[in-house]
C-alpha positions, 0 to 999 in steps of 0.5 A: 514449567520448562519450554522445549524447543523442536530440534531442526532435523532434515527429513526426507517426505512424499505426499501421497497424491492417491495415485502415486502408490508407485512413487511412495513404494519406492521411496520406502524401498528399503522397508518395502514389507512395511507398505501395502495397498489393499481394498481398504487404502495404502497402509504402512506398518510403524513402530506405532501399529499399521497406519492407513495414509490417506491422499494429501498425507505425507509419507516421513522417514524418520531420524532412525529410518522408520516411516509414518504418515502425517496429516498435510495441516501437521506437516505444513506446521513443522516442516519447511523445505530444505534446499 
């Protein structure tokens, strides 16, 4: 079987703290129809389905502009912060 390897791509992310409904809204400013809040959380809208994002998860925009959560344990395991 091949190996494959991740290529390094820069992405730009905001973890939801819970309270910084504001901030993730303007990162996402240019898709502002695709985040809501309602009683039940924050919910984004992916090329996937509508995803809740619960406090701690990190909010990406992706290689083609398209934005979806991910689980703190995930990130810290793909990601490292650029300079």
């Amino acid at each position: 079987m091949e190996k494959y390897r991740k290529k390094p791509i820069v992405i730009e992310a905001v973890q939801f703290t819970g309270g910084n409904y504001d901030d993730i809204r303007c990162f996402m400013s240019d898709e502002s129809e695709a985040l809501s809040c309602d009683n039940e959380g924050v919910k984004i809208k992916t090329l996937e389905g509508t995803h809740i994002v619960s406090p701690q998860d990190w909010v990406i925009r992706g290689v083609k502009g398209e934005y979806y959560p991910c689980k703190p344990d995930i990130f810290e395991q793909t990601y490292e912060k650029v300079n």
